[in-house]
N, C-alpha and C positions, 0 to 999 in steps of 0.2 A: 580300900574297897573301891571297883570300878564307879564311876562317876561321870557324868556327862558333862564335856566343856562347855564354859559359859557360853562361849561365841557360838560353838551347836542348839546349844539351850536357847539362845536367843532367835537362831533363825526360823525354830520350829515354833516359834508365836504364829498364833493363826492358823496351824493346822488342826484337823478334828476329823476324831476315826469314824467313821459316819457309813453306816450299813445300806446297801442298795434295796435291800428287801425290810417291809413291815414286821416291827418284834414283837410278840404279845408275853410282854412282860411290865410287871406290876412296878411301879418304882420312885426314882425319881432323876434316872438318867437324861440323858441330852436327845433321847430317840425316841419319836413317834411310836407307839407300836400301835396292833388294834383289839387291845382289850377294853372294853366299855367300861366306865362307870363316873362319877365324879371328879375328871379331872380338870385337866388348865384350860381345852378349848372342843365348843361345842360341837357333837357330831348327829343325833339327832334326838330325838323323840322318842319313848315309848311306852305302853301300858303300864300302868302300875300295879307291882306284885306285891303281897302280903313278907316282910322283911324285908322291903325297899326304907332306904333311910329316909324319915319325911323334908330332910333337908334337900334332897336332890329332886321333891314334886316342884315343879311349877304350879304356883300356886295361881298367876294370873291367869294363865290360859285356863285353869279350873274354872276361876272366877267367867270366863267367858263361856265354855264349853259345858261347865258341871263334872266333867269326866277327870279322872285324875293320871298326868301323866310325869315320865321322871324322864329330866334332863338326863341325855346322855353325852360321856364325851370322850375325845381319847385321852389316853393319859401316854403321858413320860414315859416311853420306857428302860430302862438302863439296860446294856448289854455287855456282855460277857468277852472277850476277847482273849484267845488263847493264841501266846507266842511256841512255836513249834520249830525246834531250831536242831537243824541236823550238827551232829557233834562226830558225827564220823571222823578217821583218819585224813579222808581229803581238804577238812576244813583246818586242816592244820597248814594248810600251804601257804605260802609267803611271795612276794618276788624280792628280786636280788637285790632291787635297791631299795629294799625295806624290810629285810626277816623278819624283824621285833615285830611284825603288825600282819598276822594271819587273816584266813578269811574268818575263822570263828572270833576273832576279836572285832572285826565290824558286826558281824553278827550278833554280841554282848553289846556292843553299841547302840545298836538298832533296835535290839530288846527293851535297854532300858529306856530308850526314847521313847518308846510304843507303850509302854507301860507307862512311863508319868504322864503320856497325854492321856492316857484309858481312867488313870485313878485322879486326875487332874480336871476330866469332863462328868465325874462323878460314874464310872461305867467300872467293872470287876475285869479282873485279868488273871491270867492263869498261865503258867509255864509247862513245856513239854521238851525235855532234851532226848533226843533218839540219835544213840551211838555206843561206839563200847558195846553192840552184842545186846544193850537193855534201854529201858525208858526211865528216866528219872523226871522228874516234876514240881513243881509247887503247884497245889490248889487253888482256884479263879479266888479272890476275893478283892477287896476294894480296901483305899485311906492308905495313910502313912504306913501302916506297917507290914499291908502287904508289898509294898514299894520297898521295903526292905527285906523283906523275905526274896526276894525278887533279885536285890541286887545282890544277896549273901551267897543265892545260891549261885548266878550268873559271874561270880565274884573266883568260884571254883571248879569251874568246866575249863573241862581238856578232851581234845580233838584225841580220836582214838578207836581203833576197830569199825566193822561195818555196820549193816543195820541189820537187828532182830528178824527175826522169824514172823510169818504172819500172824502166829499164836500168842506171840509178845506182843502185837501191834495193836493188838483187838483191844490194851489196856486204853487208848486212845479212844477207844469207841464208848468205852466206859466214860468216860472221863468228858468231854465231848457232848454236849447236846443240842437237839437238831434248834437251829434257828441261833448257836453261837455264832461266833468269829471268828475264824482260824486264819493268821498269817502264817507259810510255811518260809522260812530264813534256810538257805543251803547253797549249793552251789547246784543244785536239781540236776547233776552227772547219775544219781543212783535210784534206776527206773522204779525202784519201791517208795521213795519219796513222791515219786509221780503219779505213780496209782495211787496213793494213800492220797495224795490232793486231790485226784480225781474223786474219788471213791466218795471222800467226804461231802465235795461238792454236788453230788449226785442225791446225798442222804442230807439236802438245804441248811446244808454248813454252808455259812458266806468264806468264802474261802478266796485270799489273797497271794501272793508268791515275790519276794523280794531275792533274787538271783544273785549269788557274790561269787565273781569274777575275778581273777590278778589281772595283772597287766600283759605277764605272759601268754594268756590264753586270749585277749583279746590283740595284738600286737606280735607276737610272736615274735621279739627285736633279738633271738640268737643266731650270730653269722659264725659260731665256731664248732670246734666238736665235741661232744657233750653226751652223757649217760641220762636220758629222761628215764625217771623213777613213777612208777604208778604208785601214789602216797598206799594206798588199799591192800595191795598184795605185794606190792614191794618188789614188783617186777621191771628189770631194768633191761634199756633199751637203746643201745648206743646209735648215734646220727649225726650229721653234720647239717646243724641249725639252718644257713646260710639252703641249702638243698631240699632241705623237710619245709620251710617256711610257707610257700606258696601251696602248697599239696596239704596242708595244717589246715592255711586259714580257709580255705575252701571247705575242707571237709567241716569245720568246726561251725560256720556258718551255715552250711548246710542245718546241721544235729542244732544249731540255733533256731534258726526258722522250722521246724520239724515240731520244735518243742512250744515256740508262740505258738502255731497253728493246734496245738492237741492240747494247751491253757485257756488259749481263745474259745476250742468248741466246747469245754466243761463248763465257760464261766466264767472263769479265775483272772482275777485282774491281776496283772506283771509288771514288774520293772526290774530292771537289772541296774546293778551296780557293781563297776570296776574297783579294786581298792586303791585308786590313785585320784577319786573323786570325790567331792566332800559328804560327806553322811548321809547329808539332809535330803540330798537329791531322789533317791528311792520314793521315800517319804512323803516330799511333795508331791511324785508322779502320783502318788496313791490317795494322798489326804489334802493337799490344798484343797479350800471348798473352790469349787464349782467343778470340781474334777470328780468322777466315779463313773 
């Protein structure tokens, strides 16, 4: 069963998925939120209602005032965090001097990394695989054993076909609620993953974006002639690398920056990662604390 290396385990000490926006949930996660009532630190003062627990009056300021009011305060609130991981045919792409290690294998990487800090900071986490034409899933929950449900099922994805119909998609909407967490994992080439982050981000999903790239596409090191294959439709394209190289990385940094700038104005916080880079790196761009 897939399994995170120690020495990855080890460098992701001191990271923490940590929401830019107030959560108003009840709990006892690692997150502020601002639902009132008797929690860990004071926010303020107010009337006392009939069903107020007598434990939360102040009883000295009564003692001074006569009037009775009840400590308010925020509470903890735990959050929700759903991984969203495009399983499409392009995520089965590899570079040459690494087949065995796709881009949806860092992305099963990455997953379960995000998920033992999510059930590790005491927060719920929730899977969403879109590819193959449908959505498959595991349900938010929290502790050991959703950590394995997590890894059981990130244990049996395979890259393959493109993505659903908007009418398939809406199961995401279901599933999905406002003021969760959505990291989208893809290689973000297939403009409905983009609207669907937009989309989400728009209806105050905190919505994140970790980019997985090969080597090829950021380097482009073919100097010979070659059939480039579109993984998706399976349409082939003969060139001579050495010729295509410069006219590539142009265009491709272009559709790069195209793409920061329409993340940037939704919101969406980004990092990309090449798979010739170590894991962690996304990760910290996104969760070392003082970063967000």
């Amino acid at each position: 069963m897939i399994a995170l290396d120690p020495a990855l385990r080890a460098r992701l000490r001191g990271l923490r998925i940590t929401p830019q926006r107030a959560f108003a949930r009840a709990g006892m996660g690692q997150h502020r939120g601002r639902e009132r009532g008797t929690g860990l630190e004071f926010s303020q003062y107010r009337a006392y209602e009939p069903g107020d627990a007598p434990k939360a009056i102040d009883w000295k300021l009564y003692a001074r005032s006569d009037r009775l009011f009840v400590r308010e305060a925020e509470r903890e609130s735990p959050l929700t965090v759903w991984v969203l991981i495009d399983t499409s045919a392009s995520m089965g792409q590899a570079d040459e001097e690494r087949p065995a290690f796709a881009r949806l294998d860092a992305a099963r990487q990455l997953a379960l990394a995000v998920c033992e800090l999510a059930i590790g900071q005491g927060d719920r986490v929730g899977l969403l695989c879109v590819g193959r034409d449908r959505i498959d899933g595991a349900p938010a929950g929290a502790g050991p054993r959703q950590r394995d449900r997590v890894r059981l099922m990130l244990d049996g994805l395979q890259a393959g076909g493109g993505w659903p119909d908007a009418a398939r998609l809406s199961q995401v909407w279901e599933r999905i609620a406002a003021d969760d967490l959505v990291l989208v994992l893809g290689d973000l080439f297939e403009p409905a993953s983009v609207a669907l982050a937009e989309r989400l981000a728009a209806a105050r999903r905190e919505v994140l974006a970790i980019q997985l790239l090969t080597v090829g596409e950021r380097d482009f090191p073919y100097r010979d002639g070659r059939r480039f294959v579109e993984p998706e439709t399976g349409e082939a394209v003969p060139g001579d690398g050495a010729a295509l190289r410069e006219d590539f990385l142009a265009r491709f940094g272009a559709a790069q920056g195209a793409l920061v700038s329409r993340l940037d104005a939704a919101g969406i916080r980004y990092a990309s990662h090449v798979l010739d880079a170590p894991l962690d790196t996304p990760l910290r761009a996104l969760f070392a604390q003082g970063r967000g």
